[in-house]
Structures are given as structure tokens and as C-alpha cells.
VOPAGU-2260 file (C-alpha; in pm, 1 decimal, decimal comma):
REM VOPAGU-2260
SITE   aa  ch    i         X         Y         Z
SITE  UNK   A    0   11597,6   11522,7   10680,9
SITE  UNK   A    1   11912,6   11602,3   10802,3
SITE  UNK   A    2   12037,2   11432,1   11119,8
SITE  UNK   A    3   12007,3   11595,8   11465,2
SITE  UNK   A    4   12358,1   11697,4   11589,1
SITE  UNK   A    5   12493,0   11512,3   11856,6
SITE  UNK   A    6   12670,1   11649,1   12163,5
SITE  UNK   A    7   12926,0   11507,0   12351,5
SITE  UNK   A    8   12890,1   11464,2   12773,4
SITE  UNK   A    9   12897,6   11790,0   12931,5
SITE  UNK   A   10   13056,6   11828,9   13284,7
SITE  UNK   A   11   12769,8   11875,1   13511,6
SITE  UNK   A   12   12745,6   12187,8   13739,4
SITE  UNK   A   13   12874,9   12199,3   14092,7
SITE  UNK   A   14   12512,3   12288,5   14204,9
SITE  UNK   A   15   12326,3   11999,9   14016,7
SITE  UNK   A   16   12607,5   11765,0   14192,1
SITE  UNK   A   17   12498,4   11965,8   14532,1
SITE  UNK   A   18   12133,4   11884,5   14484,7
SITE  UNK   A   19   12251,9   11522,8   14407,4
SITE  UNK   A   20   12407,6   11482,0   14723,1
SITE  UNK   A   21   12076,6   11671,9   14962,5
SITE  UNK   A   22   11896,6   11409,7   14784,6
SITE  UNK   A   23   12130,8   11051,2   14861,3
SITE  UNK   A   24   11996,9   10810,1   14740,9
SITE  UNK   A   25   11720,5   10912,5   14598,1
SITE  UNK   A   26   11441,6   10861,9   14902,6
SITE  UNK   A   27   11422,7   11207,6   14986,4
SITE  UNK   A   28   11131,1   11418,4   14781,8
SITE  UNK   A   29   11197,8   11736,6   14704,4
SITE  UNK   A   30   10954,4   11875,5   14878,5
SITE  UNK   A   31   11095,5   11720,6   15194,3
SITE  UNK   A   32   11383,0   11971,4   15180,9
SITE  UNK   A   33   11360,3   12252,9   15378,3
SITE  UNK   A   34   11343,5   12571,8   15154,2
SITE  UNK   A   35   11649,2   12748,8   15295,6
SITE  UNK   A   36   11853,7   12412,3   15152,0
SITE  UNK   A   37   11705,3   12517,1   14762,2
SITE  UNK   A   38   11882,1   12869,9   14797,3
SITE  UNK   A   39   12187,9   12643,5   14947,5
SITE  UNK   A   40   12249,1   12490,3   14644,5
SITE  UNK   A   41   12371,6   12783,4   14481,4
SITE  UNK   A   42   12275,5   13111,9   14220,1
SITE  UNK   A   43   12216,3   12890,5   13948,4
SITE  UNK   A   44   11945,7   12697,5   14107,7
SITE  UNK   A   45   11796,6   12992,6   14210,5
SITE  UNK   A   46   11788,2   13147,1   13885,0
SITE  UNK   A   47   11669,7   12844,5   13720,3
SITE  UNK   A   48   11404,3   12744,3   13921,3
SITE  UNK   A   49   11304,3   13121,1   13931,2
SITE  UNK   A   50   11327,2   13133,8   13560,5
SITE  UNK   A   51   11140,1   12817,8   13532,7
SITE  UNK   A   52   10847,7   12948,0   13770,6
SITE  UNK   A   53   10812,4   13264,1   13526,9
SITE  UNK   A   54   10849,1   13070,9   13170,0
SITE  UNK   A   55   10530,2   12853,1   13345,7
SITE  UNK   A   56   10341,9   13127,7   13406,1
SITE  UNK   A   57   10418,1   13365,9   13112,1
SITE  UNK   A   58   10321,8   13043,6   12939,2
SITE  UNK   A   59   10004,1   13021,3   13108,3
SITE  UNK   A   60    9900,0   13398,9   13108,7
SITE  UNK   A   61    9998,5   13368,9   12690,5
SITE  UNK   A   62    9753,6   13092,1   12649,9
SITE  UNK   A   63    9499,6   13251,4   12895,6
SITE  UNK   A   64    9515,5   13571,2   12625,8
SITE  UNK   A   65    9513,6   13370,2   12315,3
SITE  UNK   A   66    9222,7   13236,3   12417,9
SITE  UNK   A   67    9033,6   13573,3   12471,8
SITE  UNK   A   68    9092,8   13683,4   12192,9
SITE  UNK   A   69    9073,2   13402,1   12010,9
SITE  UNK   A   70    8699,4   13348,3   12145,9
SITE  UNK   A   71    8649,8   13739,8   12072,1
SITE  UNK   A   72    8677,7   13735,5   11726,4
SITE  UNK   A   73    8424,9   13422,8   11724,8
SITE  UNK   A   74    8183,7   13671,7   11984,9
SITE  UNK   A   75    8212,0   13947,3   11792,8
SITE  UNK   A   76    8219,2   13809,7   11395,2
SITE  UNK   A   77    8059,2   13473,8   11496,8
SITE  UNK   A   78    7722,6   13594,7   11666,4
SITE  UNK   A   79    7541,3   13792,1   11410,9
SITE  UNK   A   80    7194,4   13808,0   11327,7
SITE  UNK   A   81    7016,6   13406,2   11267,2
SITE  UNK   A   82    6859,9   13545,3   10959,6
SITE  UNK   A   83    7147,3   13702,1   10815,8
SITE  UNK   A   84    7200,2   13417,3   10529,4
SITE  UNK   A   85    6819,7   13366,0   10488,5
SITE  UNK   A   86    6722,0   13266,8   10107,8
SITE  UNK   A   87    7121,8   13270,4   10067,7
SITE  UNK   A   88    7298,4   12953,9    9872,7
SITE  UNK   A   89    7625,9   12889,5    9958,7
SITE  UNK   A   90    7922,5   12642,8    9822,6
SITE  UNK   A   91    8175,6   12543,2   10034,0
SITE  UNK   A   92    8415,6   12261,8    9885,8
SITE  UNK   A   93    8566,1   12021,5   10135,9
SITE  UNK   A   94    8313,6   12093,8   10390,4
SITE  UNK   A   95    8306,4   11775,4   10581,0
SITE  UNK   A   96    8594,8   11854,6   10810,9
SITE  UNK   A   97    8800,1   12115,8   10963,9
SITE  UNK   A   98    8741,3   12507,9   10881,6
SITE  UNK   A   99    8485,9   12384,1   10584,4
SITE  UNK   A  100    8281,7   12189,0   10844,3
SITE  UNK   A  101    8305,8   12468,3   11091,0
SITE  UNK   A  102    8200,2   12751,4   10802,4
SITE  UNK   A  103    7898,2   12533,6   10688,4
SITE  UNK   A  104    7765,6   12471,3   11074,7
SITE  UNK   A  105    7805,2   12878,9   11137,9
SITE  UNK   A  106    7641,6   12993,3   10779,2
SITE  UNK   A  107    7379,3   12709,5   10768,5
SITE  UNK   A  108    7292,4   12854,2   11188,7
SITE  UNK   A  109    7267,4   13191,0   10986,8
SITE  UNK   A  110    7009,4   13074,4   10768,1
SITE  UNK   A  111    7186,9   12963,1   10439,3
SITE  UNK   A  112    7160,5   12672,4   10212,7
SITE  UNK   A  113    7482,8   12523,1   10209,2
SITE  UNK   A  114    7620,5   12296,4    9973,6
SITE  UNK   A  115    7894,9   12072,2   10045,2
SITE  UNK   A  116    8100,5   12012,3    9787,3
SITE  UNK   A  117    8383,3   11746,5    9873,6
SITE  UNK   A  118    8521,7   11426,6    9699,3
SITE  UNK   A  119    8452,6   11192,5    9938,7
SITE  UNK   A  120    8060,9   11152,9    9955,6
SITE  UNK   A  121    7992,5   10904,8   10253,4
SITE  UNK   A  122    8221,0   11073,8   10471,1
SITE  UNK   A  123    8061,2   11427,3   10357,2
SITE  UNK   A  124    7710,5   11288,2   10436,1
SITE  UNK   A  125    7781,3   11082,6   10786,8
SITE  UNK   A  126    7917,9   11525,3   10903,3
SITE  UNK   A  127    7611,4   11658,7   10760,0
SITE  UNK   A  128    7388,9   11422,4   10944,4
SITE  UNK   A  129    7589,9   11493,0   11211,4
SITE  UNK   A  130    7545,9   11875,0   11132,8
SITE  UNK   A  131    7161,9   11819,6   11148,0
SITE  UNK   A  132    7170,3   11666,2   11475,6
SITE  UNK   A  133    7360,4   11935,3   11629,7
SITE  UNK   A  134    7100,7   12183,4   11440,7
SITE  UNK   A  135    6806,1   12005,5   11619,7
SITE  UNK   A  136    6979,2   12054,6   11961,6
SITE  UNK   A  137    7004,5   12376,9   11895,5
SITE  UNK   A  138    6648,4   12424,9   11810,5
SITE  UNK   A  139    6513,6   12202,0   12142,5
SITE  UNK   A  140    6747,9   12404,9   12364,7
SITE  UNK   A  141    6650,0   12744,0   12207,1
SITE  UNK   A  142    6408,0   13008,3   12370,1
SITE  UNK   A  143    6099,2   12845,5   12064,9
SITE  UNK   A  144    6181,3   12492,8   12154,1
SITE  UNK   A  145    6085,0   12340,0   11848,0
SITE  UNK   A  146    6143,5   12654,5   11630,5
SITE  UNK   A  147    6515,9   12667,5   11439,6
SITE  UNK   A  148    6593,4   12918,6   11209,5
SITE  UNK   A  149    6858,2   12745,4   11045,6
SITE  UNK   A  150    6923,9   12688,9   10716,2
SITE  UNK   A  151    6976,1   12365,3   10474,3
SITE  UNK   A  152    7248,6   12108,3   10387,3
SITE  UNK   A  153    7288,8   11977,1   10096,2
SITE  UNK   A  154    7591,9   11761,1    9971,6
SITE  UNK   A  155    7748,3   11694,2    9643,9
SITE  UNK   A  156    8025,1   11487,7    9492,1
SITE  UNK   A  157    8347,8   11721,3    9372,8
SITE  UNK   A  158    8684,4   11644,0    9328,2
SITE  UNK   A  159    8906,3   11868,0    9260,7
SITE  UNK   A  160    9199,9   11638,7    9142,1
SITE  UNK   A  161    8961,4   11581,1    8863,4
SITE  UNK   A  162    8882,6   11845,4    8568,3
SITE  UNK   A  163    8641,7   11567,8    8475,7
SITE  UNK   A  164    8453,9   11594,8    8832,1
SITE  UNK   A  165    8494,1   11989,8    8878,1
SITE  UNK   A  166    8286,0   12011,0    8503,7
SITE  UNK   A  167    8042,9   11774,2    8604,9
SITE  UNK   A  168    7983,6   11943,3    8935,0
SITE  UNK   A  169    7918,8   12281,0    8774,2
SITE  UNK   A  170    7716,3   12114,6    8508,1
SITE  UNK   A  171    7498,2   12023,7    8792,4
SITE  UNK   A  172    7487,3   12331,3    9004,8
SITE  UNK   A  173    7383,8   12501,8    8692,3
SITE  UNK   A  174    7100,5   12283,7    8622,5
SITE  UNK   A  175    6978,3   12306,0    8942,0
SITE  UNK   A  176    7082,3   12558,4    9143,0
SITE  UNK   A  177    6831,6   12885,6    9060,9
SITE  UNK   A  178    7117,2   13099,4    9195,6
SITE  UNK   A  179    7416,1   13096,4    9384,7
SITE  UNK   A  180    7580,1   13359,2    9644,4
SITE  UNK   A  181    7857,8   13257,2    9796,1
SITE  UNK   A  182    8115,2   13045,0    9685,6
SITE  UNK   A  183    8373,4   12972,4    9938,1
SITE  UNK   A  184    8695,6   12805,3    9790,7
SITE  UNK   A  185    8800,2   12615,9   10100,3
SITE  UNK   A  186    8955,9   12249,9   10022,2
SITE  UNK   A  187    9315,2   12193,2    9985,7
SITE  UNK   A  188    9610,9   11949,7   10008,8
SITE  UNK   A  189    9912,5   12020,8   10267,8
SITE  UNK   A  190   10218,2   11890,8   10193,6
SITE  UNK   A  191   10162,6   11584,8   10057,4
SITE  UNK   A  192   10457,9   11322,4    9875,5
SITE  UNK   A  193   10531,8   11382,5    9477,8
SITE  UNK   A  194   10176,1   11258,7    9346,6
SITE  UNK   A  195    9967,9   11371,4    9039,3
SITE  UNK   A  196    9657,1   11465,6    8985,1
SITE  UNK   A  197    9385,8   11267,4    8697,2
SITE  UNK   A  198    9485,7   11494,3    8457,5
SITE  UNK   A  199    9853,1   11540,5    8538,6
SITE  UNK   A  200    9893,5   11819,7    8738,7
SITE  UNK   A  201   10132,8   11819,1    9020,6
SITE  UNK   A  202    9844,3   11767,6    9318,9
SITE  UNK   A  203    9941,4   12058,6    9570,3
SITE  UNK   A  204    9900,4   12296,7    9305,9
SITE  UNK   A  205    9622,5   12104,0    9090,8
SITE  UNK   A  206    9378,9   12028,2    9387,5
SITE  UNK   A  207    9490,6   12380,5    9559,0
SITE  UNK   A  208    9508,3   12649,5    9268,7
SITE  UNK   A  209    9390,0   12494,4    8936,3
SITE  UNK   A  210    9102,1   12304,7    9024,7
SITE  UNK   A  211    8891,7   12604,5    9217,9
SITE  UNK   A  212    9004,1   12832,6    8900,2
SITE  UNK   A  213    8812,3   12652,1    8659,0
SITE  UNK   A  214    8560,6   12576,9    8939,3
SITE  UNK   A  215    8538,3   12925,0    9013,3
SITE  UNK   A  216    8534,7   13022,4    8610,2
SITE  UNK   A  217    8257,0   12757,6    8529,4
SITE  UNK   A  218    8038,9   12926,1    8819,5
SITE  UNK   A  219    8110,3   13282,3    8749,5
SITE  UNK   A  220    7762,9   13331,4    8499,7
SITE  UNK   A  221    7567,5   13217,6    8813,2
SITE  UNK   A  222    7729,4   13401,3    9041,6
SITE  UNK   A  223    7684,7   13695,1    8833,7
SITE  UNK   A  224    7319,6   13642,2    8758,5
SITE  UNK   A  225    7256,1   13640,9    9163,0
SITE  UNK   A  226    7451,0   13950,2    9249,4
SITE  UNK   A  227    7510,7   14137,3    9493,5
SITE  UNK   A  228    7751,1   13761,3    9546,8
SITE  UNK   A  229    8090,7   13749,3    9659,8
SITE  UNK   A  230    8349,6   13467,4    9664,1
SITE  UNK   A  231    8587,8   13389,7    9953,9
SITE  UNK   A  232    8933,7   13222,5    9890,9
SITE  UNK   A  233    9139,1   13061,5   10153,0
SITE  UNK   A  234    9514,4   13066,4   10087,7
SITE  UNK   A  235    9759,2   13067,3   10373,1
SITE  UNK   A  236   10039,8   13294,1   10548,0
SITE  UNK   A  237   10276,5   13032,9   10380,3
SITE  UNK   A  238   10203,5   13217,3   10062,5
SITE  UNK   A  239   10540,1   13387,3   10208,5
SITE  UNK   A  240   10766,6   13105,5   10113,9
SITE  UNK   A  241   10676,6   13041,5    9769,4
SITE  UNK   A  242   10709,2   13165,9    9417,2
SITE  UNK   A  243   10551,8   13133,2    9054,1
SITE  UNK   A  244   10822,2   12921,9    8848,3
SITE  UNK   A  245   10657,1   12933,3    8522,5
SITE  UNK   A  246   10941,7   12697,7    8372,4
SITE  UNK   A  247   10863,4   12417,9    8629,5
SITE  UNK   A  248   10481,9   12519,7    8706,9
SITE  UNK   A  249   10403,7   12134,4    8763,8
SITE  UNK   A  250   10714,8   12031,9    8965,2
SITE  UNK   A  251   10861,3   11802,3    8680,6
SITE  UNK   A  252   11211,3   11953,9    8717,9
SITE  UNK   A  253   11229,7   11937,3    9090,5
SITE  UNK   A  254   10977,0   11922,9    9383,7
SITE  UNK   A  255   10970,9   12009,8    9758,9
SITE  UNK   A  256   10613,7   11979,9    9933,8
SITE  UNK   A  257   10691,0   12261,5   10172,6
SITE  UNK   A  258   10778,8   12477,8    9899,2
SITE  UNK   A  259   10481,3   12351,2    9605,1
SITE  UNK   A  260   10258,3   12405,5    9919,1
SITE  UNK   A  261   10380,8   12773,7    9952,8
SITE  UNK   A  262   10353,3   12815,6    9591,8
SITE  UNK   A  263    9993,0   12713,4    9581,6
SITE  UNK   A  264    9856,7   12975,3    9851,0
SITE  UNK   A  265   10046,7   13253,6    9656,7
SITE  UNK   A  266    9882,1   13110,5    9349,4
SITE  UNK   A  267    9564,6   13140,4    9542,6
SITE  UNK   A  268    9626,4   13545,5    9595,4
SITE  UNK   A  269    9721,8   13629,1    9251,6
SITE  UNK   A  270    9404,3   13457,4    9157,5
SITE  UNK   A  271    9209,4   13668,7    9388,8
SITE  UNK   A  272    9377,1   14000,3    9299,2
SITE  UNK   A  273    9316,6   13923,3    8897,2
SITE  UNK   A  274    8952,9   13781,4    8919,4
SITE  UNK   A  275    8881,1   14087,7    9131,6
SITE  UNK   A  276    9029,5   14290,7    8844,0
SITE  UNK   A  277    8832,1   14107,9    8648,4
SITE  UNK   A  278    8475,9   14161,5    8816,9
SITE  UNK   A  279    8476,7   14488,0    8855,9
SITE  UNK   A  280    8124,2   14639,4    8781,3
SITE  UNK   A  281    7968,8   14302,4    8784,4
SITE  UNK   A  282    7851,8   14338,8    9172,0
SITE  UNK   A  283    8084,2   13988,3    9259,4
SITE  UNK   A  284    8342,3   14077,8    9514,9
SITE  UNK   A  285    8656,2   13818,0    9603,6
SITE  UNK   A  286    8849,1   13855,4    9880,0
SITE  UNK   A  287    9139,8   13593,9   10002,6
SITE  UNK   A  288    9239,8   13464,3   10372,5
SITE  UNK   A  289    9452,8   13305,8   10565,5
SITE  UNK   A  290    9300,3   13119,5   10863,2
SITE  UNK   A  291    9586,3   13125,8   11077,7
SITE  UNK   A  292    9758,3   12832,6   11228,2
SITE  UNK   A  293    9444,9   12560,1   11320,8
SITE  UNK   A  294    9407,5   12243,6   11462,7
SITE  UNK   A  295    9253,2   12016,4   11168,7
SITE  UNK   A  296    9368,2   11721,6   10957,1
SITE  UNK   A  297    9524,8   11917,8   10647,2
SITE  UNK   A  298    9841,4   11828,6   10792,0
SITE  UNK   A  299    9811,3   11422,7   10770,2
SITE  UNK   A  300   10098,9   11411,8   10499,5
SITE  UNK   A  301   10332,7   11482,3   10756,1
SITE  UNK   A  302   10541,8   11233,1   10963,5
SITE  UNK   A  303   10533,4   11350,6   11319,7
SITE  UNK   A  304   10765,6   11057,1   11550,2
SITE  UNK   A  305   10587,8   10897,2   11776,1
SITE  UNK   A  306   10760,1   10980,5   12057,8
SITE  UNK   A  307   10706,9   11336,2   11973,7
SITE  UNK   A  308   10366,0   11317,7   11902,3
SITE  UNK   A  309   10266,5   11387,5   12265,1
SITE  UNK   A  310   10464,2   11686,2   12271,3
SITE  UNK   A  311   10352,3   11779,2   11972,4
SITE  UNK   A  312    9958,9   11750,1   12050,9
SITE  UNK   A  313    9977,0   11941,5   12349,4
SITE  UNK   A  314   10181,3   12236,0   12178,1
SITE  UNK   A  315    9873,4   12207,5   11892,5
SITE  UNK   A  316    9620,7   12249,2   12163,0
SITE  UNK   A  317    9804,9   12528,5   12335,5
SITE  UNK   A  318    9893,6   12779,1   12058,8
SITE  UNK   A  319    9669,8   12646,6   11731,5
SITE  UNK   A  320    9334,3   12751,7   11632,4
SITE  UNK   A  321    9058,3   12567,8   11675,6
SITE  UNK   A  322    8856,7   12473,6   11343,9
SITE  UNK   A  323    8598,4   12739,3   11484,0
SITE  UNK   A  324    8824,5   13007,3   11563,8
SITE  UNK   A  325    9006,3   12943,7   11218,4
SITE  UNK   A  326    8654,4   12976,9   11029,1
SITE  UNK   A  327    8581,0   13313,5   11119,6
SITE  UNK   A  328    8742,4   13516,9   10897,4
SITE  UNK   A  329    8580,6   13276,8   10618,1
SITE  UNK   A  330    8230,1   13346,1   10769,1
SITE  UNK   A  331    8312,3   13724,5   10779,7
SITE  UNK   A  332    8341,4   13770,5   10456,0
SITE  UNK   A  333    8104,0   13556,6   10354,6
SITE  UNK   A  334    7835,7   13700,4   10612,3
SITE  UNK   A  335    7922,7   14045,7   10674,3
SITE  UNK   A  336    7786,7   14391,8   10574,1
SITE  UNK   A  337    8086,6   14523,8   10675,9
SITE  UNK   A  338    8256,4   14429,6   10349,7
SITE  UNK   A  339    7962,6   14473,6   10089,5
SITE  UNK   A  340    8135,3   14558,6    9795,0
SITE  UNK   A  341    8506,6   14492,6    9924,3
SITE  UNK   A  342    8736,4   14298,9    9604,3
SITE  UNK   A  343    9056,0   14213,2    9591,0
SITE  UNK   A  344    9211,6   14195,1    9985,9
SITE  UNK   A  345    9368,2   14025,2   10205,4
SITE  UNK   A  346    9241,4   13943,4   10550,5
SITE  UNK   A  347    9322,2   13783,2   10830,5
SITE  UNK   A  348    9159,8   13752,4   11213,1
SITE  UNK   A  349    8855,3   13903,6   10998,9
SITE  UNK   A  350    9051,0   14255,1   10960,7
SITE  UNK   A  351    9248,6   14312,2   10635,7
SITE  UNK   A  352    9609,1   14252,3   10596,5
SITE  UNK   A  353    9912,9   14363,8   10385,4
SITE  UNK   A  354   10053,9   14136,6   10117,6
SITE  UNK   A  355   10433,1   14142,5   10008,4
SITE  UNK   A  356   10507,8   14247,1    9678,5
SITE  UNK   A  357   10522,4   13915,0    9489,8
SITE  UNK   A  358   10140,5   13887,0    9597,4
SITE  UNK   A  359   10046,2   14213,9    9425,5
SITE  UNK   A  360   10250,4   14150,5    9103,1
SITE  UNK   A  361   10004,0   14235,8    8820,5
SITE  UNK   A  362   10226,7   14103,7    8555,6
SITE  UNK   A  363   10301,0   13772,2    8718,8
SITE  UNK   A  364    9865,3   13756,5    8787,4
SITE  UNK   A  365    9790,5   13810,9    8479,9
SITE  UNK   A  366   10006,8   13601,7    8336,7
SITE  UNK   A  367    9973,8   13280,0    8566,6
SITE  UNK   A  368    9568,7   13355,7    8483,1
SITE  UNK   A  369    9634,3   13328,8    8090,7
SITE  UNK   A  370    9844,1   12974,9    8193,4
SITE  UNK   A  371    9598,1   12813,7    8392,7
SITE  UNK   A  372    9361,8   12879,2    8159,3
SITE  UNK   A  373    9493,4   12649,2    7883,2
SITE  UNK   A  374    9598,3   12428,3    8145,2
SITE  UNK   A  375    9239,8   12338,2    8249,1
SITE  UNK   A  376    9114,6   12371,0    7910,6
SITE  UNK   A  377    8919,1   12689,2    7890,7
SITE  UNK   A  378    9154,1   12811,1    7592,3
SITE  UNK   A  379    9300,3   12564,5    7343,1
């Protein structure tokens, strides 16, 4: 990380020196002096502390709008009908925290059966325990005390570093799941240091990209047997920053977790856009998403100094997302009959979005699809 430049003094302004001396010795507050004495200090004084009282409250009056709208997309996407998901099953990997957690609480309040499909099975069944107690709130406080229409939670063991785990996931679902609707391709890895996955993948783009394509792939019969189904991808705005290197796919050459990261969520779309290709006719629809910017713990590979953490927090809770507000677009398309029979697009703040030309690239699609085929082991 490169160092921080370093200035040298600076001579300090005749006015700061003038508000030095109104102040001695450092016994007077400021709110002592009278307010003719602020404009005495000079134009620069005035300008700054006028410029200071607008920056606070064009700050404030930003936040104050982010907010609204932020909460209006959850009021208008969020509050649909409780029965909408009734008799649905959905899967939602790495739903015990963050935008998975959030998307399982909404769709299970809708009246789905959610499975949660996430690698660490303790921690995945202390949040749906916690899930169910919220549910039962719910119900008590509701106008049927007593009465919930929610749906189910059900979790299962997946990891997706693991081709091994990802086939003996699906070899479950299929043995016991009657049908499945919605599969929501939600867990990743942000950023992380160089590591590999169990079968040797580089893990950004083996936990991110190649594990939910065979996952995905190994569910597809089921998903096709229950249609009308759909399947919901998260990938990122970072998509932006990255590019296919099909010489150096698994970061042996080089590797920069900013930029595998990036590569990963464009993987992610060019997925989407060939699997949509792919399904046409079938009645299963895929769409992709990016979340926005949200407040969760995808980003606990990165080293944030402690004296900046403060900072940093309240920045977070000023201009992120909250996990609930980042869910919606996730539960839109999942949810809504407003995009019955939608494939292949890009949404974000549940309204679709344009994608740059590297995203749209059939070549490079179906080409990175034939790869990550025999990289998973569908094709020898």
C-alpha cells in the first residue's frame, strides 16, 4: 500500500492567528465571543464557517433522502401480499447473515419454504432459530394473534469451496426436495488474501463463480420440472473493474483481490446472460443484481486501521445499505409478478440496469461457460 504523502508545515493564515489571539489562552469558549468578533476575524472565517454550516446540512438533508428512498423501495417491493410465496421452495446459499439472512426473513414472511444453504451449519441454525423467534413475534403482535402466515426454514450444509460438498448438496435436494422454485445464488467471498479452494481453484472466483455454476447446473432438472421457476444471481457493480483472463483464469500468474473480486461478479453476469440463452422455452428465467453498497460482513478480509475504524463506521452507517434495503432487489425478482418471464437482465434498486459491453460479450459467455464446465467436472 503505498505510503501517504507527507507535507511539510504550512504558514498558518493571518485569520486563524486572529482567532488565536480573541481566544488567549485558551479560557475563553467560543461561544463566549460576541458574534460581531467571528466576522472580525476576517473573509476567510466567514466563508469557512459558512461553508462548513452548508457541507453539515447538505450532509444531513443527503442522508435524510437516502433514507426515503432507501425505505421506499423496501415499502413499495418489500410489502407485498403474505401469501405471495405460499407452497413456494426456495434456496438461498449463505443465508445466515447479511442480504441472505435478510432475503430468507422477507420470502419465508411471504410464505415460502426456505432453505438455507451455507457452509457453516451451527452458525446457520443459531440465525434460523433466531429467524423463528422473530416469526413468532410477528404472529403474537399481528391482527390473528396466534395466526402467522409465514413460511418454513430449513437449513442445510453447502460449501461452495468444495465440488465435493456442492454434489452432495444437490444429491440431497434431489432426493428430497419434490420441487424447487427459486434458487437464489447469494454467498460470496470479498477480497480475501491469495488462498485456494479444496479443489484448487483460486477462492474469489471458485466460491463466487464456479461453485454456484455447477450448483446451479446440478439443480437445473428440478428447477425445470417445477416451472414457471426462476433463478436470481447476485454479482456486484464491481463487475466494472474486472475482466475474463482466460490465460490466468485461477490467478497462478499474478493475483490482486480487488481485481479477482471484480472478475468474479463479471463472471457472475456472463453466467446469467448464457444460462438465460440457454433456458429459453424451458419456463426458468435468470436475472442478475447488484445490491448496492450494504452494511454486512463480506468485507472482513479487509484491514481497516484502528484509528480509522470510527470514521469509517459512521461513514458505513451514513451512506451504506442496510442488509434489508440491500435484499430487495433479490426479493423482487424472486417474488414479483412484475418480472414473470423476464431472462437475462440486469437490475439494480429492483428496476433494470444497463451493462457495459464486456458484460454482454456472447463470445467471451460462451466461452468462459464451455471452461468452467471442465473445470468443475461436468465435461472431461
Amino acid at each position: 500500500m503505498p505510503h501517504a504523502h507527507r507535507q511539510g508545515p504550512t504558514r498558518r493564515a493571518p485569520e486563524f492567528s486572529a482567532y488565536r489571539c480573541l481566544l488567549g489562552s485558551g479560557k475563553a469558549a467560543a461561544s463566549e465571543l460576541p458574534w460581531r468578533d467571528w466576522w472580525a476575524l476576517g473573509p476567510t472565517m466567514a466563508v469557512a464557517t459558512a461553508a462548513a454550516v452548508l457541507a453539515a446540512l447538505g450532509g444531513a438533508l443527503w442522508l435524510a433522502a437516502r433514507r426515503f428512498a432507501g425505505s421506499g423501495v423496501q415499502r413499495l417491493r418489500g410489502d407485498g401480499d403474505p401469501g405471495l410465496m405460499h407452497g413456494k421452495t426456495v434456496l438461498i446459499t449463505g443465508a445466515n447473515s447479511g442480504l441472505g439472512r435478510a432475503t430468507a426473513a422477507q420470502l419465508v414472511r411471504l410464505g415460502a419454504r426456505v432453505i438455507m444453504g451455507c457452509r457453516d451449519r451451527a452458525r446457520a441454525e443459531e440465525a434460523a432459530g433466531q429467524l423463528r423467534r422473530e416469526l413468532r413475534q410477528d404472529a403474537e403482535c399481528g391482527p390473528e394473534p396466534g395466526v402467522s402466515g409465514a413460511g418454513e426454514l430449513i437449513v442445510r450444509e453447502l460449501d461452495l469451496a468444495s465440488l465435493r460438498s456442492v454434489r452432495a448438496f444437490c444429491q440431497e435436494m434431489l432426493q428430497e426436495e419434490p420441487r424447487l422454485d427459486v434458487l437464489i445464488n447469494n454467498a460470496g467471498i470479498f477480497q480475501c488474501p491469495y488462498m485456494k479452494t479444496e479443489d484448487g481453484f483460486e477462492m474469489q472466483f471458485g466460491v463466487n463463480h464456479l461453485g454456484h455454476f455447477l450448483l446451479t447446473n446440478l439443480l437445473l432438472g428440478l428447477l425445470k420440472s417445477s416451472a414457471p421457476s426462476r433463478i436470481v444471481v447476485v454479482s456486484s457493480k464491481l463487475y466494472k473493474y474486472g475482466d475474463i483472463n482466460f490465460d490466468d483464469l485461477n490467478s497462478e500468474q499474478s493475483y490482486n483481490k480487488s481485481f479477482c473480486y471484480s472478475r468474479s461478479k463479471l463472471a457472475n453476469i456472463l453466467f446469467t446472460r448464457e444460462l438465460a440463452r440457454r433456458l429459453e422455452g424451458t419456463n426458468v428465467t435468470v436475472n442478475v443484481l447488484h445490491p448496492g453498497i450494504v452494511r454486512t460482513n463480506l468485507g472482513r478480509h479487509i484491514h481497516i486501521p484502528l484509528l480509522v475504524r470510527p470514521l469509517f463506521n459512521l461513514v458505513s452507517w451514513a451512506f451504506f445499505k442496510t442488509p434489508v434495503e440491500g435484499a430487495q432487489t433479490s426479493i423482487y425478482l424472486a417474488s414479483s409478478p412484475e418480472v414473470e418471464g423476464v431472462s437475462g437482465r440486469y437490475f439494480g434498486d429492483c428496476k433494470e440496469e444497463e451493462l457495459l459491453p464486456k458484460a454482454v460479450d456472447e463470445s467471451v459467455a460462451r466461452k468462459l461457460w464451455d471452461i468452467s464446465e471442465v473445470m468443475v467436472g461436468l465435461l472431461k
